[in-house]
MARTIDO-807658 format. One line per field, with one value per residue (C-alpha): residue number from 1; z, y, x; residue in three letters; chain. Coordinates in steps of 0.5 Angstrom, whole numbers. Each point is the difference from the previous one (the first is absolute). Example, Ala and Ser with C-alpha at 12.3 -4.5 7.8 and 13.67 -1.06 7.14 Angstrom:
2
num = [1/2]
z = [16/-2]
y = [-9/7]
x = [25/2]
residuo = [ALA/SER]
cadena = [A/A]
***
This chain:
486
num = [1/2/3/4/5/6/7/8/9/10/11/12/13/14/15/16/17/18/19/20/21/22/23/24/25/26/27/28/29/30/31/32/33/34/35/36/37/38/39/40/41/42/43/44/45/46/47/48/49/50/51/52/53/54/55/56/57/58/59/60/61/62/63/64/65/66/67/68/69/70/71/72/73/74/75/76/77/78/79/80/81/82/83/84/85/86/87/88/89/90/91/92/93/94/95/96/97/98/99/100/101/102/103/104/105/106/107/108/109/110/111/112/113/114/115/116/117/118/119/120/121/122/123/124/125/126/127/128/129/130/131/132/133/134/135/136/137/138/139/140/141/142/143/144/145/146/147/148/149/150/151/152/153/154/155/156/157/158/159/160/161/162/163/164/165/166/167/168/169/170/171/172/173/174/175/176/177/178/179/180/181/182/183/184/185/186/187/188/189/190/191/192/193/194/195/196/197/198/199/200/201/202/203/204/205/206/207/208/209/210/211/212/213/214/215/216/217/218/219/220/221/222/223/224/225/226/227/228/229/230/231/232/233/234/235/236/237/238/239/240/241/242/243/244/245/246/247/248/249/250/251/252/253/254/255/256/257/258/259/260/261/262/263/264/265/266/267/268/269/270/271/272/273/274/275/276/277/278/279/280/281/282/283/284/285/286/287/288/289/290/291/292/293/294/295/296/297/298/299/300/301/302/303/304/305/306/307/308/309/310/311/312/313/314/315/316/317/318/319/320/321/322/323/324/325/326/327/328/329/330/331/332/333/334/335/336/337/338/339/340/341/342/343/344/345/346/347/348/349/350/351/352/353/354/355/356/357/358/359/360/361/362/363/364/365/366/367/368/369/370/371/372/373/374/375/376/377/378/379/380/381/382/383/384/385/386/387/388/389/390/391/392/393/394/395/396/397/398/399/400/401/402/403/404/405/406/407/408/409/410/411/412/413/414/415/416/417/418/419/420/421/422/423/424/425/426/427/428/429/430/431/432/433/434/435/436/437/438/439/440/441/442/443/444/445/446/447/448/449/450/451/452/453/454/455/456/457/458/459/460/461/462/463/464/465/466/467/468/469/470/471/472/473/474/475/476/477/478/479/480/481/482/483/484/485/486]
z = [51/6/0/6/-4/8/2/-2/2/6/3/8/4/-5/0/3/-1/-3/3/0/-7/-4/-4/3/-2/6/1/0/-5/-1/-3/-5/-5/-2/-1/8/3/-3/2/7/0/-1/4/-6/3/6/-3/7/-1/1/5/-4/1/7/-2/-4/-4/-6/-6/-7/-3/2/-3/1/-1/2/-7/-5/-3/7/1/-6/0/7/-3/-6/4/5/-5/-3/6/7/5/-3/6/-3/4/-3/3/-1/3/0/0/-6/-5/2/-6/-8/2/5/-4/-7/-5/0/-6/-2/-7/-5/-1/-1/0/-5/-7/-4/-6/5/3/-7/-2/6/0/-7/-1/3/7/0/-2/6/5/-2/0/7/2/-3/4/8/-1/1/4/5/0/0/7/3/0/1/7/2/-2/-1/-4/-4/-6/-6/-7/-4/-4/-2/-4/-3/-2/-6/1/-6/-7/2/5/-4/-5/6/2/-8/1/6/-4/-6/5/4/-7/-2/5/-1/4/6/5/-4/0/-3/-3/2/-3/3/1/3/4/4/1/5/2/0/-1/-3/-6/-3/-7/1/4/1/4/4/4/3/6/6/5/8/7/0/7/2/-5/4/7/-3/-4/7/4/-5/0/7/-1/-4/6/-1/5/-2/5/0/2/-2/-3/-4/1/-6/-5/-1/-2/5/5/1/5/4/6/3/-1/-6/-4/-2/-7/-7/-4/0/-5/0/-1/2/-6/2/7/-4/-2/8/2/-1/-6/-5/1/-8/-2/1/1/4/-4/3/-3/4/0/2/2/0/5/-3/-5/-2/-5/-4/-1/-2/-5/-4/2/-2/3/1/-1/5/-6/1/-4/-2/-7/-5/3/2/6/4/3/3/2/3/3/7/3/4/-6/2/-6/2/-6/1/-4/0/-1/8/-1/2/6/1/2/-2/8/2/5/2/-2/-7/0/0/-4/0/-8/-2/3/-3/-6/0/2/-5/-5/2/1/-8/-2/4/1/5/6/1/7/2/6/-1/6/-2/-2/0/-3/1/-4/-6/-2/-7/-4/-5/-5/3/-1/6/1/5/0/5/1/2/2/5/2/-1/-4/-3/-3/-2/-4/-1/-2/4/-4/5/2/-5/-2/8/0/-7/5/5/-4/-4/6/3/-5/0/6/0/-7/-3/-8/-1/-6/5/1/-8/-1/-2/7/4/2/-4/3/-2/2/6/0/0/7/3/-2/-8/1/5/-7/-5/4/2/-8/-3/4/-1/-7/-1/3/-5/-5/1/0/-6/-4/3/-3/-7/0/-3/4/4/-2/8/1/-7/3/7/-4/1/7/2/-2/-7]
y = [-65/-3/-6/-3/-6/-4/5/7/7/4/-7/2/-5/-5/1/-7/-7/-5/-7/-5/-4/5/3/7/3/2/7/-1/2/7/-3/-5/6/7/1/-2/3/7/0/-2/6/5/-2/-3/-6/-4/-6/-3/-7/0/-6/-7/-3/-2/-7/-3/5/1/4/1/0/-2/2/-1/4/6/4/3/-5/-2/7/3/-7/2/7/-1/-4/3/7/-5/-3/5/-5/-6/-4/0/-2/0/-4/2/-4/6/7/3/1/-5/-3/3/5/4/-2/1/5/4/-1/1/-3/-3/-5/-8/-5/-4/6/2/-4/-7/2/0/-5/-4/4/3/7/4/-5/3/7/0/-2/6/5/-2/0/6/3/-3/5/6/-4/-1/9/0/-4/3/8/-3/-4/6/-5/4/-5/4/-2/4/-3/2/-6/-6/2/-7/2/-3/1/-6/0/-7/3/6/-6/-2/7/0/-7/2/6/-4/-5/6/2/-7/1/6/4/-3/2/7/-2/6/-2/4/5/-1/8/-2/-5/4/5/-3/-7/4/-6/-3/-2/1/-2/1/-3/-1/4/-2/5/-7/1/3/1/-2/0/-8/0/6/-4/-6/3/6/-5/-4/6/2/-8/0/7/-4/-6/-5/-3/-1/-5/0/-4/-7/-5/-4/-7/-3/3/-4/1/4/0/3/-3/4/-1/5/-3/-1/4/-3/3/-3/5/-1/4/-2/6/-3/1/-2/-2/-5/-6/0/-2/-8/-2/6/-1/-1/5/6/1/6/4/5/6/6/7/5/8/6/6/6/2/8/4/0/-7/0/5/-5/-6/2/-4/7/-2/-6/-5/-7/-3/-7/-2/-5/-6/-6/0/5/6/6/6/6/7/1/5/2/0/-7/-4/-7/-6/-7/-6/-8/-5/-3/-8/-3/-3/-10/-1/7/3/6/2/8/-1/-1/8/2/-3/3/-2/3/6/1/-1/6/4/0/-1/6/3/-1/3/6/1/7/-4/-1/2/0/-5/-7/1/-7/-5/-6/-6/-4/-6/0/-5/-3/-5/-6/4/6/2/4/-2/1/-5/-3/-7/2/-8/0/9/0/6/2/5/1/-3/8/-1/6/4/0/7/2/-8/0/5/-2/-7/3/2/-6/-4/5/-2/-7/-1/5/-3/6/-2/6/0/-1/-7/-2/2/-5/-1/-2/-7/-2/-5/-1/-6/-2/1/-7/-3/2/0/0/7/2/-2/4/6/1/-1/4/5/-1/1/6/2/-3/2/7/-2/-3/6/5/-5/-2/6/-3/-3/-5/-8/-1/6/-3/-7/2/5/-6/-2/8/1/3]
x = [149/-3/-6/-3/-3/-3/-4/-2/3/-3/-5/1/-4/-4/-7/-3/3/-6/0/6/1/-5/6/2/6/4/-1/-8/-4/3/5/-4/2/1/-8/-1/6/-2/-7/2/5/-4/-5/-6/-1/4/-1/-3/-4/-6/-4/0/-6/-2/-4/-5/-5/-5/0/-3/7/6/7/6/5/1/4/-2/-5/-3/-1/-3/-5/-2/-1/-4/-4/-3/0/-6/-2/2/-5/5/4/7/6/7/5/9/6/3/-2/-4/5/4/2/1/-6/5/7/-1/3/-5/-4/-7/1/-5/5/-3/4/-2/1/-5/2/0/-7/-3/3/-4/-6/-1/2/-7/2/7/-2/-7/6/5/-5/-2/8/0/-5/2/6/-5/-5/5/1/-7/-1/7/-3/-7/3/5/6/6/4/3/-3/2/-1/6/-1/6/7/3/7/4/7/3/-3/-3/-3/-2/-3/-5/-2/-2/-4/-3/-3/-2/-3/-4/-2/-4/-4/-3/5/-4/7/1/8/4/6/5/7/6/-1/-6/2/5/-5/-4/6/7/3/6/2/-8/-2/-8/-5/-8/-5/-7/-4/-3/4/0/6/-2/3/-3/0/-4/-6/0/0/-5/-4/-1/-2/-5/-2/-1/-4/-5/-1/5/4/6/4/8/6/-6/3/-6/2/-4/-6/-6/-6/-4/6/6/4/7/3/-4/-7/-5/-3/-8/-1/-4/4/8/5/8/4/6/5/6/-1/-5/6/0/-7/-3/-2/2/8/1/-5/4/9/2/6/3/1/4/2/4/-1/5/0/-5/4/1/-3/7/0/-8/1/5/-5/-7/-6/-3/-7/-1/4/2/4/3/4/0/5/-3/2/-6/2/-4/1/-4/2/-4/-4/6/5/3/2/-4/3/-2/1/0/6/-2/0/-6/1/0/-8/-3/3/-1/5/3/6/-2/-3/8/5/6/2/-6/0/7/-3/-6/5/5/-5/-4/7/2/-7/1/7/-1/-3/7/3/-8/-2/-5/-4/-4/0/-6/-4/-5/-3/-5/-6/1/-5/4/-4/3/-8/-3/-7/-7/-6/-5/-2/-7/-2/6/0/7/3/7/4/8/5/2/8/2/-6/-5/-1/-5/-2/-2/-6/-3/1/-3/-6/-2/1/-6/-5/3/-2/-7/-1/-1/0/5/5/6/-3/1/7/4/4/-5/-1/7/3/7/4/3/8/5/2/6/6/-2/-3/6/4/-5/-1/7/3/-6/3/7/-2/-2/6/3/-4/2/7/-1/-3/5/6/-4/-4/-5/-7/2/-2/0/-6/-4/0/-2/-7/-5/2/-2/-6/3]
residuo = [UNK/UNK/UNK/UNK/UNK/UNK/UNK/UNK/UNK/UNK/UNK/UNK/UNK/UNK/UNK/UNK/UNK/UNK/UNK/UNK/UNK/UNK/UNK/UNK/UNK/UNK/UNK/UNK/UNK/UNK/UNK/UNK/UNK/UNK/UNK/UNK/UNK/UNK/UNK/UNK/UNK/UNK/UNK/UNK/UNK/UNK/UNK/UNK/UNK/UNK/UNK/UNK/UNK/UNK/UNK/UNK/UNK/UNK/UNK/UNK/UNK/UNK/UNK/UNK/UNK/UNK/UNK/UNK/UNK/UNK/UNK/UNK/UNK/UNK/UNK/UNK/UNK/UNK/UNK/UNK/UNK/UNK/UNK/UNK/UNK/UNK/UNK/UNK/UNK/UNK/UNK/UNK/UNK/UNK/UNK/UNK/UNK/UNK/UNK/UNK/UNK/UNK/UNK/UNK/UNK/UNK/UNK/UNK/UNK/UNK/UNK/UNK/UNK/UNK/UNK/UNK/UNK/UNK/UNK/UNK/UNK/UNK/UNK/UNK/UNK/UNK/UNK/UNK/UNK/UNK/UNK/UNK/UNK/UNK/UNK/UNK/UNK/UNK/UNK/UNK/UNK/UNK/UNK/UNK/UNK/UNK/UNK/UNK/UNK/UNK/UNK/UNK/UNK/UNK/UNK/UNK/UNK/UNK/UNK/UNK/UNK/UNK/UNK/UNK/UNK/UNK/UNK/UNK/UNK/UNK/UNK/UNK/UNK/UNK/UNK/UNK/UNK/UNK/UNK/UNK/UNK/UNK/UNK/UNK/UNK/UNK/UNK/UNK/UNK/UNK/UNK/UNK/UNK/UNK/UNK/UNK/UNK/UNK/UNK/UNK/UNK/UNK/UNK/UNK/UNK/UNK/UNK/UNK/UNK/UNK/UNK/UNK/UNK/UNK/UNK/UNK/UNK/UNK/UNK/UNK/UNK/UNK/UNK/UNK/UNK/UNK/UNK/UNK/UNK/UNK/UNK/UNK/UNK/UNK/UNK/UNK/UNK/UNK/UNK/UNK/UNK/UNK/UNK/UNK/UNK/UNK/UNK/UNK/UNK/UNK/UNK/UNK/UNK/UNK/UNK/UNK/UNK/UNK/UNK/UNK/UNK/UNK/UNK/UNK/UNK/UNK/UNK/UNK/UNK/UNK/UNK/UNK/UNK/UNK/UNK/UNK/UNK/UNK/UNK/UNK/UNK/UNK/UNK/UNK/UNK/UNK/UNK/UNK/UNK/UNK/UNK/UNK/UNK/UNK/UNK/UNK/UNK/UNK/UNK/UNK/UNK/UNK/UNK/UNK/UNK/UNK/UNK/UNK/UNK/UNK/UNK/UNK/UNK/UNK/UNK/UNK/UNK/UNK/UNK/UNK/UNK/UNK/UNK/UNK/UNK/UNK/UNK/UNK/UNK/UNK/UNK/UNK/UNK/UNK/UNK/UNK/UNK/UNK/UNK/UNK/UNK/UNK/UNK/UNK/UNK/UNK/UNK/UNK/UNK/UNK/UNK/UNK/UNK/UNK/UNK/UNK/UNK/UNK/UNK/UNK/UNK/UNK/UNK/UNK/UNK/UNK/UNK/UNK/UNK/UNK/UNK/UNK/UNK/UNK/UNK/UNK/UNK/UNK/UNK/UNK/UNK/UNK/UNK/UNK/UNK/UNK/UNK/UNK/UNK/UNK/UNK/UNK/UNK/UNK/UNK/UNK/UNK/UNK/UNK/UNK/UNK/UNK/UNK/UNK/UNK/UNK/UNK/UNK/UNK/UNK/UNK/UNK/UNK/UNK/UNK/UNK/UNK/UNK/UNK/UNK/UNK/UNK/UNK/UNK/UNK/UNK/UNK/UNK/UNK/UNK/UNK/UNK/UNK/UNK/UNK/UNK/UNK/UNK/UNK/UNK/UNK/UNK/UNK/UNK/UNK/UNK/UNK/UNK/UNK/UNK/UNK/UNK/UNK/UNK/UNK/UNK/UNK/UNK/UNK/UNK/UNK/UNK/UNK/UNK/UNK/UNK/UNK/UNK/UNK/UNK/UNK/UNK/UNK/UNK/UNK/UNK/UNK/UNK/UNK/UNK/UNK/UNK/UNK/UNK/UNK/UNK]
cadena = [A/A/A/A/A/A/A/A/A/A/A/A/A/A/A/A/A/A/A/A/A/A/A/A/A/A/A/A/A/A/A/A/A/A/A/A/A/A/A/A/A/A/A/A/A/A/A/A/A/A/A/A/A/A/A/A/A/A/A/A/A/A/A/A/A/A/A/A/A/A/A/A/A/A/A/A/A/A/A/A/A/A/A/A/A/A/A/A/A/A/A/A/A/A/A/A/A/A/A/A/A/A/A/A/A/A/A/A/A/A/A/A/A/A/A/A/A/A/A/A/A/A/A/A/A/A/A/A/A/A/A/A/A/A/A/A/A/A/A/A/A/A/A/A/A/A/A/A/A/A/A/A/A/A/A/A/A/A/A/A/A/A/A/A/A/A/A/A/A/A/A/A/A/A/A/A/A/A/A/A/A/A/A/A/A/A/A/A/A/A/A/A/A/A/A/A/A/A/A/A/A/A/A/A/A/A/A/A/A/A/A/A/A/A/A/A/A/A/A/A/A/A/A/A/A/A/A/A/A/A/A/A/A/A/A/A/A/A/A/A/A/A/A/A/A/A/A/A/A/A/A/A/A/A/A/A/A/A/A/A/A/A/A/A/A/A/A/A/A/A/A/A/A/A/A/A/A/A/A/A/A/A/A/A/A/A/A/A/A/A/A/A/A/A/A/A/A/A/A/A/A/A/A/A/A/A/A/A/A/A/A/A/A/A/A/A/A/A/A/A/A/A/A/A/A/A/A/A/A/A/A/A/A/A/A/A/A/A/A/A/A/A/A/A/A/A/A/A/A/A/A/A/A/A/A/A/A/A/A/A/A/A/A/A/A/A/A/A/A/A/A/A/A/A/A/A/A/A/A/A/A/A/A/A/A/A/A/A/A/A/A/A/A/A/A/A/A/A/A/A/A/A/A/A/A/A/A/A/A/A/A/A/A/A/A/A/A/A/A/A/A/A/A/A/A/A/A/A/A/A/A/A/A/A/A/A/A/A/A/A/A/A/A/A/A/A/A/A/A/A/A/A/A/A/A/A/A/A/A/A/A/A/A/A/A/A/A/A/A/A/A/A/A/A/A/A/A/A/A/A/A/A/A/A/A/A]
***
């Protein structure tokens, strides 16, 4: 089994490099990940940056931030409002970050549970915030046929395998959870048979099923997303780095954007920006990705209907087969980087990829003797209440969204939508959803969070060690529940 864990298969001549000290991998921006090399591959997109802004301007909004949640705010805008002035202002190119780079999940995943939303808000609250997320999956299909966005969308829904009695016992949960709230996420408990039907696994016992989920290439709906953007008028400008946001203005290293309406949509890229260093901690999440696989190892595999997949340990993994038969496989256990830094390097650790391929390996022992032709990474923005969020400070024009914990494909669009009408103040049912206007608090100076992030992560590593050995629910996982939104 070969890997080529710095730069993906078949790169050739990078596309474009960006500016110095913006954070581009050696390689340019075909080489950020599997997503990005494919679409240069085959000729869907070049990836050349577009002109950065040329000076001081003026506009009715400006954004900053050129990934998912950026791009659908411009979207939703100017579908409301086409004569509106909207500038989109990116670092990088769009879809530079998560929005390029992730596993591919349109999914109605929130990072804070049914169970702890109501707890906050009341069960009407929660209940209002699931139905929404549940109805972004199929928003974001809409918009994608609407726009001729050929991101491969497929809503196969989401299999969560258990593979041990106690992660079969969480399956049950999460079915019984699902249960007192009226069904509201349609989980299914399912079979061993069943499970292995649609996941052909090793070693399963039985799982859950969701069809809230959809199987995308992320990076053909970021660029798609800002070519159809465009269309509606926007200038997006490129390879800007936004120095400072202030209300009314946004200050790069290229000029100055006059507007009285300013949305932050950062993510990760917020710890880097003045004044918003403790709001949200970039953690890396990365991923590895196999040669397209033959059909005699897919009539074993499954995924046949466009699935994802994920199982039952703490430590999250996530998985999908791609539109071209590749097995794309992810998961966390990167550390969190001394003063929430954000460097190139940290895209690509060699442990970790290591780590996926032999867990991924383990689940599908017939990807022996296939090749890994990828491998990449990127960091993600988590809240100290691991509590995504979208508001609007009317008296200052600033507006805000993210907070996504790795979640952000689907929670972006609803983001996108509800900061529209936030800003054109539509009294909608998405501006009274209980997410909007949360203001979670700010993390712990440094190096206490550098300690706590690091141990949390650690702990759901030990966490699944723990319960493989005592076979029973690990007291570690227990006491780091309330600490994940749970």
């Amino acid at each position: 089994m070969t890997s080529t864990p710095q730069t993906p298969s078949g790169s050739g001549t990078p596309s474009a490099p960006g500016p110095a000290g913006l954070g581009l991998p050696t390689g340019g921006y075909r080489s950020l990940s599997l997503w990005h090399d494919t679409i240069a591959a085959d000729g869907t997109d070049p990836l050349v940056p577009r002109a950065p802004l040329d000076g001081d301007t003026d506009a009715d909004v400006c954004i900053v931030g050129a990934g998912y949640t950026g791009l659908w705010t411009a979207y939703y805008l100017l579908a409301a409002q086409p004569q509106l002035r909207v500038v989109v202002v990116d670092a990088q190119i769009a879809g530079f970050g998560a929005s390029g780079r992730n596993g591919g999940w349109c999914s109605a995943l929130f990072p804070v549970s049914t169970s702890g939303l109501a707890r906050r808000y009341g069960r009407d609250q929660a209940l209002a915030l699931r139905r929404a997320m549940n109805g972004t999956v199929a928003e974001v299909g809409r918009v994608a046929r609407a726009e001729g966005i050929d991101c491969h969308f497929r809503q196969g829904g989401t299999v969560r395998l258990a593979r041990t009695q106690v992660q079969l016992h969480r399956a049950q949960e999460e079915a019984d959870d699902d249960a007192r709230f009226d069904h509201v996420d349609g989980v299914e408990l399912l079979s061993a048979q069943r499970a292995r039907e649609l996941v052909g696994a090793t070693g399963v016992l039985g799982g859950t099923f969701t069809t809230h989920c959809a199987r995308i290439h992320p990076a053909r709906l970021a660029r798609g997303l800002a070519a159809a953007v465009e269309r509606r008028g926007a200038r997006i400008v490129e390879r800007t780095r936004a120095t400072s946001i202030e209300p009314g203005r946004v200050v790069t290293d290229h000029g100055t954007v006059r507007a009285p309406l300013v949305v932050r949509a950062t993510e990760a890229w917020t710890a880097t920006l003045p004044g918003t260093g403790r709001d949200l901690i970039p953690v890396y999440s990365l991923m590895v990705a196999t040669e397209p696989l033959p059909a005699t190892f897919w009539d074993q595999a499954g995924l046949t209907r466009g699935e994802t997949f994920s199982d039952f340990r703490n430590l999250i993994v996530y998985g999908q087969r791609t539109a071209d038969d590749r097995l794309a496989f992810g998961g966390r256990g990167a550390p969190y980087h001394l003063g929430s830094r954000i460097e190139p390097d940290f895209d690509r650790d060699r442990r970790v990829f290591s780590g996926l391929r032999e867990a991924v390996t383990e689940l599908f022992p017939g990807l022996a003797g296939h090749a890994f032709t990828h491998a990449w990474g990127g960091p993600l923005g988590i809240t100290r209440d691991w509590h995504a969020a979208v508001g609007l400070d009317r008296s200052t024009g600033l507006a805000w969204a993210g907070g996504y914990v790795g979640d952000g494909v689907g929670t972006t669009n609803l983001a996108g939508r509800t900061l529209a009408d936030l800003l054109l103040q539509q009294d909608s049912e998405l501006v009274r959803l209980p997410w909007v206007d949360h203001r979670s608090p700010r993390w712990e100076p440094e190096p206490l969070r550098w300690i706590g992030v690091n141990a949390g992560l650690t702990g759901m590593t030990l966490a699944d060690a723990e319960e493989r050995l005592t076979r029973r629910p690990s007291l570690v996982a227990r006491a780091l529940a309330p600490l994940l939104g749970h």
